[in-house]
Structure formats: C-alpha cells, structure tokens
N, CA, C and O atoms as CSV, one atom per row, in Angstrom:
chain,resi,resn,atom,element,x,y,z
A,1,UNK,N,N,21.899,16.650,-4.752
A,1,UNK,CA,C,20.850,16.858,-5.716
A,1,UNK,C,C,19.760,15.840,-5.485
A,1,UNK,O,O,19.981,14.702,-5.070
A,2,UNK,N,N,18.620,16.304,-5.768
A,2,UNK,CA,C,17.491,15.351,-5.315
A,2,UNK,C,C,17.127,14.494,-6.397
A,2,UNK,O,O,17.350,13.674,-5.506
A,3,UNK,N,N,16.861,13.979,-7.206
A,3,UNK,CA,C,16.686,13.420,-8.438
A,3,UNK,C,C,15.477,12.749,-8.183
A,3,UNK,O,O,15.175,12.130,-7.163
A,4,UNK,N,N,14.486,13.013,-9.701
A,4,UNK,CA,C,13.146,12.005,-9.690
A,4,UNK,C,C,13.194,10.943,-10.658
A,4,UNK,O,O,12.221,10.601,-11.331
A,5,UNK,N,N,14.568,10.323,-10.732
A,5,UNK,CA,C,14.525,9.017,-11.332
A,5,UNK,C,C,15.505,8.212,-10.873
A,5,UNK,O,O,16.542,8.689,-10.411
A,6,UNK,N,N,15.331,7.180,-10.933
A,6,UNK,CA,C,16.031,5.775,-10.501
A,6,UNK,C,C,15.945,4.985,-12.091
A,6,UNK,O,O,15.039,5.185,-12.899
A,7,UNK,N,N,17.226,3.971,-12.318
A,7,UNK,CA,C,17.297,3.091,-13.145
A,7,UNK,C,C,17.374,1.814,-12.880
A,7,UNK,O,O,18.259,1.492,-12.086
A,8,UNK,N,N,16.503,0.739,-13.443
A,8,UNK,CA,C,17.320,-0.562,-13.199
A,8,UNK,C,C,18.156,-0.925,-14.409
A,8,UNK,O,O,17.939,-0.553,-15.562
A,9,UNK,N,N,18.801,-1.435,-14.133
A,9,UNK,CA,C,20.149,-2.098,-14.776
A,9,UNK,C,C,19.693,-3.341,-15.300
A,9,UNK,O,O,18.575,-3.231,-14.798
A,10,UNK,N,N,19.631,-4.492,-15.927
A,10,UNK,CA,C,19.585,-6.016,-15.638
A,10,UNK,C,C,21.262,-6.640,-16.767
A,10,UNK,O,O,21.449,-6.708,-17.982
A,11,UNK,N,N,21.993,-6.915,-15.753
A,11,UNK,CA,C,22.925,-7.849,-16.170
A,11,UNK,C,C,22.744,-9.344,-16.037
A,11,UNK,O,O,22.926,-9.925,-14.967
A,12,UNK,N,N,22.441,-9.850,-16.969
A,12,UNK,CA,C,22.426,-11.078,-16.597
A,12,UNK,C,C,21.039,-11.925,-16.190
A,12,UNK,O,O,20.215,-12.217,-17.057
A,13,UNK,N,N,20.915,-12.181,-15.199
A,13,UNK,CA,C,19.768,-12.475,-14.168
A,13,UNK,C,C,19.364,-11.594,-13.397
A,13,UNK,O,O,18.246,-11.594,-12.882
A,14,UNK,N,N,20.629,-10.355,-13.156
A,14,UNK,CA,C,20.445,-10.001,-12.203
A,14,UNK,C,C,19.750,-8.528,-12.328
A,14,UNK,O,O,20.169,-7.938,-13.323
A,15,UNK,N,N,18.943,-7.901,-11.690
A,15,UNK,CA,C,18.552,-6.580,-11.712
A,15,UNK,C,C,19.125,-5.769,-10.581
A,15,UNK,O,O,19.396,-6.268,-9.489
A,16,UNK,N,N,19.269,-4.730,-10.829
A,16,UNK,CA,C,20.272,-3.835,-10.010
A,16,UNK,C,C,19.818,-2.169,-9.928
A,16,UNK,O,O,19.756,-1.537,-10.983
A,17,UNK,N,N,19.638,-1.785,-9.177
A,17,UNK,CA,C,18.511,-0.623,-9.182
A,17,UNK,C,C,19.758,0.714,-8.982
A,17,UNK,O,O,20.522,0.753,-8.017
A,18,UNK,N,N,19.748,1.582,-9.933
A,18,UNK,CA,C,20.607,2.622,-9.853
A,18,UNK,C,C,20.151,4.080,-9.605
A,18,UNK,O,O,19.771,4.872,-10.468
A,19,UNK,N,N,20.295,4.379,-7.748
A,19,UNK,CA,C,19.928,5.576,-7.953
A,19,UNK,C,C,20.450,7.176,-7.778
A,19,UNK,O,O,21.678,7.093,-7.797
A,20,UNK,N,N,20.146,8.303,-7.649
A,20,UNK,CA,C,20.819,8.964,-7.664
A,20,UNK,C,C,21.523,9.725,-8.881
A,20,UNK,O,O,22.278,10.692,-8.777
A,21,UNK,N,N,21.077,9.021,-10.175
A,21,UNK,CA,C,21.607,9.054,-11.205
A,21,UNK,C,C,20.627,9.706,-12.044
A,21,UNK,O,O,19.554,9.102,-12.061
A,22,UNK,N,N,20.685,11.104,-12.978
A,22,UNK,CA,C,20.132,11.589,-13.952
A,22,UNK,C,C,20.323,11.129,-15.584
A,22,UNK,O,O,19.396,11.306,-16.373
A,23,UNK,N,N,21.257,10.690,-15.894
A,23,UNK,CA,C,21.503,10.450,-17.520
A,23,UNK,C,C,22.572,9.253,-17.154
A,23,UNK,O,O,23.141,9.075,-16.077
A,24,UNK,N,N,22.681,8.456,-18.412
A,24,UNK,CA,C,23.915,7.975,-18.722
A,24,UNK,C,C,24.316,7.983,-19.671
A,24,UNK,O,O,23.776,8.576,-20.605
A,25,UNK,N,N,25.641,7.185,-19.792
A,25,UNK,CA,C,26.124,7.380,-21.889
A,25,UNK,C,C,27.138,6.428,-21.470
A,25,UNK,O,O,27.510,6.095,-20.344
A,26,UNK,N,N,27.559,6.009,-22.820
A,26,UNK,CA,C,28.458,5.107,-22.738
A,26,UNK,C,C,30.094,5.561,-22.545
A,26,UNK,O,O,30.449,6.463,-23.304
A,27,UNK,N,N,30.724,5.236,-21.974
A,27,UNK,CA,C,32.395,5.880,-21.799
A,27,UNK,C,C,33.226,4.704,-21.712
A,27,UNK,O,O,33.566,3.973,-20.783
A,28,UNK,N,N,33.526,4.745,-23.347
A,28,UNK,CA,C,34.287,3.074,-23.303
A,28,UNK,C,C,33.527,2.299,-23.669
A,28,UNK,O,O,32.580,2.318,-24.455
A,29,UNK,N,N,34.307,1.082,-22.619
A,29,UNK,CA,C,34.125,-0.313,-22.690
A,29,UNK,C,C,32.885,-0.147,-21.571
A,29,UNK,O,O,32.584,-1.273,-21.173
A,30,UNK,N,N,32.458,0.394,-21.239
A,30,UNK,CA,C,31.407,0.914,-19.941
A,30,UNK,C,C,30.399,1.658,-20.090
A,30,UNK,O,O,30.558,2.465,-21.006
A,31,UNK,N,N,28.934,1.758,-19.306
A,31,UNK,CA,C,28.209,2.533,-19.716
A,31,UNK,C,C,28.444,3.079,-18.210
A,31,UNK,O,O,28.835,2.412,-17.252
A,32,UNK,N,N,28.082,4.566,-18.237
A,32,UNK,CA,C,28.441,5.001,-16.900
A,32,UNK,C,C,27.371,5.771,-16.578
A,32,UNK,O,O,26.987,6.546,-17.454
A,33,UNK,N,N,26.609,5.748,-15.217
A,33,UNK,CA,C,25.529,6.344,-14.684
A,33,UNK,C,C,26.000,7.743,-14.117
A,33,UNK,O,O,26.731,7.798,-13.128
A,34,UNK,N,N,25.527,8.939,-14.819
A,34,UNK,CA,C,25.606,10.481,-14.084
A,34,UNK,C,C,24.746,11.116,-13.006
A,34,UNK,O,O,23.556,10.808,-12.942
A,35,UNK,N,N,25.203,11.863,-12.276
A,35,UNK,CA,C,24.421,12.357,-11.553
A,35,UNK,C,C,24.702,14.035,-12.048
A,35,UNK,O,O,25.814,14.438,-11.706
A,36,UNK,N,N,24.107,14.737,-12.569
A,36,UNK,CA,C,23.876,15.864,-13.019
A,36,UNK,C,C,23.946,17.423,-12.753
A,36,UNK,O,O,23.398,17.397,-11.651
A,37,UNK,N,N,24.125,18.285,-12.889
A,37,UNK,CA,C,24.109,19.553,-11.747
A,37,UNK,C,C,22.573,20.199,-12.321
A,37,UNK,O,O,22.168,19.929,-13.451
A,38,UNK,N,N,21.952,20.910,-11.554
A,38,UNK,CA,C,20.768,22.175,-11.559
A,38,UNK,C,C,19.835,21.052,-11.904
A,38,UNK,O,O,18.928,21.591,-12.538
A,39,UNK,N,N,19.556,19.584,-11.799
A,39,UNK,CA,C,18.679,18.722,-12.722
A,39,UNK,C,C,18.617,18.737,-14.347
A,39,UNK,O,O,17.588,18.660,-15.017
A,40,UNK,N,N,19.986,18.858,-14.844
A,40,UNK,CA,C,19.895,18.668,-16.266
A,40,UNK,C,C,20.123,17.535,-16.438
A,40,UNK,O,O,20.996,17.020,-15.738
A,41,UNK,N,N,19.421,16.738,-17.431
A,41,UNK,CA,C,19.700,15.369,-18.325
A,41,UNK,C,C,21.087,15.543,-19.079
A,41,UNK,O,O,21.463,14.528,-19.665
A,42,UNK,N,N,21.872,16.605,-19.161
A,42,UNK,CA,C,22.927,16.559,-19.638
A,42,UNK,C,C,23.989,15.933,-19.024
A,42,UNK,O,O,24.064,15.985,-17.797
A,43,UNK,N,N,24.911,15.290,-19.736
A,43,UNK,CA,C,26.424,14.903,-19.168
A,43,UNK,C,C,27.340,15.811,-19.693
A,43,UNK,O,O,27.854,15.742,-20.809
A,44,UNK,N,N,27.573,16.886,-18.626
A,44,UNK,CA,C,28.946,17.808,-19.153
A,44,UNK,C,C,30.136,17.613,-18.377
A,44,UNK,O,O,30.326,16.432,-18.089
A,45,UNK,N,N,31.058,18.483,-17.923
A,45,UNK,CA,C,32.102,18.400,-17.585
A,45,UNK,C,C,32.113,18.547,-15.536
A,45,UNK,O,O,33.107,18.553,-14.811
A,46,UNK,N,N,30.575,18.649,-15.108
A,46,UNK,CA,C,30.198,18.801,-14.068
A,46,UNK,C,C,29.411,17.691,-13.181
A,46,UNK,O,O,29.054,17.597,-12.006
A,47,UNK,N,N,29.320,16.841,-14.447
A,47,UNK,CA,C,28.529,15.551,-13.890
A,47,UNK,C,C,29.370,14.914,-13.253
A,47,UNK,O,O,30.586,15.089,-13.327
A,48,UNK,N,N,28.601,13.834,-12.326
A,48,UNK,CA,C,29.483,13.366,-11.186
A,48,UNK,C,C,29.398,11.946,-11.270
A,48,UNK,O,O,28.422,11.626,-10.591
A,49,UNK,N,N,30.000,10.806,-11.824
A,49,UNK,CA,C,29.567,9.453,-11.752
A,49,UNK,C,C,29.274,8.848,-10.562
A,49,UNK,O,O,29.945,8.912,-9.532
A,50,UNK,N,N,27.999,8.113,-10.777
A,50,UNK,CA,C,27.824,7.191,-9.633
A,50,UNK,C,C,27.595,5.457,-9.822
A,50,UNK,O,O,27.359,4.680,-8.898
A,51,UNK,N,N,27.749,5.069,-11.414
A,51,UNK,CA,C,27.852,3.899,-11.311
A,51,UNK,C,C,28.492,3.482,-12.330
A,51,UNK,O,O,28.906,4.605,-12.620
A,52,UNK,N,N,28.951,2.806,-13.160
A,52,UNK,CA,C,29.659,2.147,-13.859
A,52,UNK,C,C,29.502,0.534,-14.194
A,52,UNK,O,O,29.809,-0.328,-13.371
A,53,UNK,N,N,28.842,0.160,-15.868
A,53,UNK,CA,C,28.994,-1.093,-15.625
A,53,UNK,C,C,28.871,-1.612,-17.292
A,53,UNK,O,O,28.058,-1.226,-18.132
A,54,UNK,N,N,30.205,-2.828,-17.469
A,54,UNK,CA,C,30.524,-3.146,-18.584
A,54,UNK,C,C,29.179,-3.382,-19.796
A,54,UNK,O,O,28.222,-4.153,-19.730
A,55,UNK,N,N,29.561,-2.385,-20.886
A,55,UNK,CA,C,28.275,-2.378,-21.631
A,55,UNK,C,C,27.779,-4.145,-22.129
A,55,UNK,O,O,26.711,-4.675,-21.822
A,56,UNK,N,N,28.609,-4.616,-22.740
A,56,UNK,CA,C,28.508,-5.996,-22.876
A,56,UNK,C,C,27.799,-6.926,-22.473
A,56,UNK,O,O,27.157,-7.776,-23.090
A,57,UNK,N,N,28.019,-6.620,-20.767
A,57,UNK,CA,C,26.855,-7.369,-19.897
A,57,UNK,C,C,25.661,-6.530,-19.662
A,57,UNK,O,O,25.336,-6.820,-18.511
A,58,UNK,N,N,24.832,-5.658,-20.109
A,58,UNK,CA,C,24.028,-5.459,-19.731
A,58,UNK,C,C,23.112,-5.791,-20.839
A,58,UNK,O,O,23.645,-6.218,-21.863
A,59,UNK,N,N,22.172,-5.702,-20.821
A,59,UNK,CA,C,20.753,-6.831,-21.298
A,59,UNK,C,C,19.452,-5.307,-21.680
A,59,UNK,O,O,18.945,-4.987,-22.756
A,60,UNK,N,N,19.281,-4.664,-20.235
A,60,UNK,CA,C,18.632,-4.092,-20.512
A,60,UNK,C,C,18.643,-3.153,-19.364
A,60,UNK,O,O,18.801,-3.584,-18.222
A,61,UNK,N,N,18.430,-1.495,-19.690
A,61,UNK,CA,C,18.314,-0.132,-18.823
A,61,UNK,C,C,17.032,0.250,-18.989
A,61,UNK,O,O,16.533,0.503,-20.085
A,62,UNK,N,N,16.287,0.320,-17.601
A,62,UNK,CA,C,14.626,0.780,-17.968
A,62,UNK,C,C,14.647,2.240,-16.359
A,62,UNK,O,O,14.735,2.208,-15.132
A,63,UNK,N,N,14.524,3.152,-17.302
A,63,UNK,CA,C,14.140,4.459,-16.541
A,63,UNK,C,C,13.283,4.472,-15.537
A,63,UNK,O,O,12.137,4.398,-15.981
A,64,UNK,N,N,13.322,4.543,-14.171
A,64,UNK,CA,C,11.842,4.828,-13.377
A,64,UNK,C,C,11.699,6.036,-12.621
A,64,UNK,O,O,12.418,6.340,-11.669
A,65,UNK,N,N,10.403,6.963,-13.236
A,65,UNK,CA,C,10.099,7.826,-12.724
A,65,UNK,C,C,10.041,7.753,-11.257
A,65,UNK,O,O,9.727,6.654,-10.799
A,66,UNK,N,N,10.252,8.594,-10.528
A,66,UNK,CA,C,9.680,8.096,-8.918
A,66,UNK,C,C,8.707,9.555,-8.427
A,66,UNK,O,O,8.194,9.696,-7.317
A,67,UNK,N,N,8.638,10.462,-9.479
A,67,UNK,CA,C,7.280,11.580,-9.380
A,67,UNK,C,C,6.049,10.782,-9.991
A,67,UNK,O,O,6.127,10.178,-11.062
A,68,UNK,N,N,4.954,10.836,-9.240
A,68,UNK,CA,C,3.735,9.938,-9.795
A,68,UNK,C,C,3.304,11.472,-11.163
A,68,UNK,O,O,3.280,12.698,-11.058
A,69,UNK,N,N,3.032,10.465,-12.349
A,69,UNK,CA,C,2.286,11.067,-13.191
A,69,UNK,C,C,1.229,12.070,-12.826
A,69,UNK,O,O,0.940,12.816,-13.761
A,70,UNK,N,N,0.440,12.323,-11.463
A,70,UNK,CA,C,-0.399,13.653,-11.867
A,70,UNK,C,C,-0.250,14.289,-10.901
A,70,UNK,O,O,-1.185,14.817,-10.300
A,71,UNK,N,N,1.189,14.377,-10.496
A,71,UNK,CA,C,1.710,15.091,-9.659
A,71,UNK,C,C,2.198,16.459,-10.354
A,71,UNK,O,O,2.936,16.207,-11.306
A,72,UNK,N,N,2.027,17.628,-10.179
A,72,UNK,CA,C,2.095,19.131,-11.301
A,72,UNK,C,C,3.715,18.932,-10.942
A,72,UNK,O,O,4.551,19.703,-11.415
C-alpha cells in the first residue's frame, strides 16, 4: 500500500519517524502504528501493524502529510 503519511513519534529526546503507517490507537500498555487496507484511516481486523511503542514514553505523535497541499 502506498500511503501519504508518515508520523513522528518523540520519546524522550528522541524523534523517530514512522512510516508506512495509516492510523494508530492504543492496544494496551502500547500505542500501535497500522498500516491499513484500500487507504482507510480505519483499524479493523485487516490492518497490519508496523510499529509499536510503550504509551508512557511517548511525549508526543505529530502526523506528516507527504502529498503537498495543492496537489488535487
């Protein structure tokens, strides 16, 4: 699947760029990064994880488009 967003992560100090990933949600003790089927923002029973990381430590999740705004 091709996806037009990337996330960074920041645990800590550290920033961590997550891509490949359409939605996340929390599962657990964890927030877990999806990768999606047909490009839905949904997490169903078809989504495919691609990252995983203890909610606790994370600080802050910031969405990045990677389609430029006046692109149709």
């Amino acid at each position: 699947m091709d996806t037009n967003a990337s996330y960074e992560v920041q645990i800590g100090d550290t920033v961590i760029e997550v891509r490949g990933a359409d939605a996340y949600a929390p599962d657990g003790a964890l927030t877990t990064f999806y990768r999606c089927r047909d490009g839905r923002n949904v997490v169903d029973v078809w989504a495919t994880r691609v990252a995983s990381f203890r909610t606790a430590d994370i600080t802050s999740i910031l969405r990045l488009d990677l389609t430029p705004a006046w692109a149709p």
